[in-house]
C-alpha positions as CSV (number, residue, x, y, z in Angstrom):
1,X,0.0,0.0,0.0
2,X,1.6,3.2,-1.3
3,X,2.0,6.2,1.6
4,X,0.0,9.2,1.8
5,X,1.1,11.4,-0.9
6,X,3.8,9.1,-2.3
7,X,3.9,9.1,-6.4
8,X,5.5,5.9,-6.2
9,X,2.4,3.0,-6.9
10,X,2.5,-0.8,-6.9
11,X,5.5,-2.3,-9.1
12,X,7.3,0.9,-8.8
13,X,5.5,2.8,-11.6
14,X,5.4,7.0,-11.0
15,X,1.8,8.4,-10.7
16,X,1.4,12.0,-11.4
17,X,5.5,12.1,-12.4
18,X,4.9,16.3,-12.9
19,X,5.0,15.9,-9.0
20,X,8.9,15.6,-8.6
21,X,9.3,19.1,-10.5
22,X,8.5,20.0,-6.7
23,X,12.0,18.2,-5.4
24,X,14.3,21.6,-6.5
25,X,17.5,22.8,-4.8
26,X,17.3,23.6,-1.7
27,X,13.9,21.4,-0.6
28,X,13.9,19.2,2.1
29,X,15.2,15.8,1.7
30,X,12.1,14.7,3.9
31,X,10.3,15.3,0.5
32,X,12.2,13.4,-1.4
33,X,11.1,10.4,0.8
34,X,7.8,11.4,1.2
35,X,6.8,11.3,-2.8
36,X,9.3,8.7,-4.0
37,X,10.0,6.3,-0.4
38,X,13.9,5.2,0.3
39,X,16.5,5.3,-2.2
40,X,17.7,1.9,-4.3
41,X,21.4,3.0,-3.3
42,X,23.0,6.0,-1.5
43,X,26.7,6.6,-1.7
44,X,29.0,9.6,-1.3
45,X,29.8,11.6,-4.5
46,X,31.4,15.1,-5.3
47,X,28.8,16.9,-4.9
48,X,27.8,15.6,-1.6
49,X,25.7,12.1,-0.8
50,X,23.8,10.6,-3.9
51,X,20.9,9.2,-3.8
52,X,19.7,6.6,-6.6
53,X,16.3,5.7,-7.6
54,X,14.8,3.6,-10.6
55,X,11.3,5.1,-12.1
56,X,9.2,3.8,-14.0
57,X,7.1,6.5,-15.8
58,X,3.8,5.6,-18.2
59,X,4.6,6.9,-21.4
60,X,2.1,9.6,-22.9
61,X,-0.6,8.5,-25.3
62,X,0.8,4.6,-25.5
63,X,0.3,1.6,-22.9
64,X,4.3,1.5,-22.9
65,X,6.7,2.1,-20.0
66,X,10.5,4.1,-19.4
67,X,12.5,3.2,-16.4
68,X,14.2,6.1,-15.6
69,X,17.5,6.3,-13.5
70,X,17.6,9.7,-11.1
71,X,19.6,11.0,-9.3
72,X,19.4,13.3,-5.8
73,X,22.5,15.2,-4.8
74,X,22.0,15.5,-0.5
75,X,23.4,18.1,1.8
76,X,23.5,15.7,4.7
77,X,24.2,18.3,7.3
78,X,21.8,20.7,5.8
79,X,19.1,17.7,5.2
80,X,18.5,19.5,1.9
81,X,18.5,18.8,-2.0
82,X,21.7,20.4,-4.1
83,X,20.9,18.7,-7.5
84,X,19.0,16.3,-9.2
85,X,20.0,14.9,-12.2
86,X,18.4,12.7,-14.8
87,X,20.4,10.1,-16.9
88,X,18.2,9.9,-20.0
89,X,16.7,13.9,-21.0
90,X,13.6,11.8,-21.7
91,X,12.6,10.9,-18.4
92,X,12.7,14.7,-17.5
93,X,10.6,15.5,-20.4
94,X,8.2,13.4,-19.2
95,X,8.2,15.3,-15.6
96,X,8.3,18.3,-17.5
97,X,5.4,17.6,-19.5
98,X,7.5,18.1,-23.0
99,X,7.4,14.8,-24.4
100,X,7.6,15.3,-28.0
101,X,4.7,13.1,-30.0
């Protein structure tokens, strides 16, 4: 049973991904949690401690699906978000809500 106000729904697909456009710099890592649960892998980076997921998103207008690898860039002492980063520029588009047709 997904948490109250997680995106994250049964077999790990996104509902509602335009919801992460709300995980900026500078938001809460508490956030983070809340919409998309524990990350698959943390580690330490340049940057600061990175935080791994694996989404899957719906793709617009088909019954296919993208797994999406992103990235969350954590100020551990400041318990805030410094980046985010998204390996495939689709994946964002789709958060974005510019999927090209």
């Amino acid at each position: 049973v997904p948490r109250r106000g997680a995106i994250r729904q049964p077999h790990g697909v996104i509902d509602q991904p335009q919801r992460l456009q709300q995980l900026r710099n500078g938001a809460p890592v508490d956030q983070a949690v809340a919409l998309l649960g524990q990350p698959l892998k943390k580690g330490a980076g340049k940057g600061g401690s990175e935080w791994d997921y694996n989404l899957k998103f719906k793709m617009p207008d088909s019954e296919n699906y993208m797994v999406c690898q992103y990235k969350l860039v954590v100020d551990e002492a400041k318990k805030q978000i410094e980046d985010a980063v998204w390996r495939r520029k689709q994946c964002m588009d789709i958060v974005n809500g510019t999927v090209k047709k």
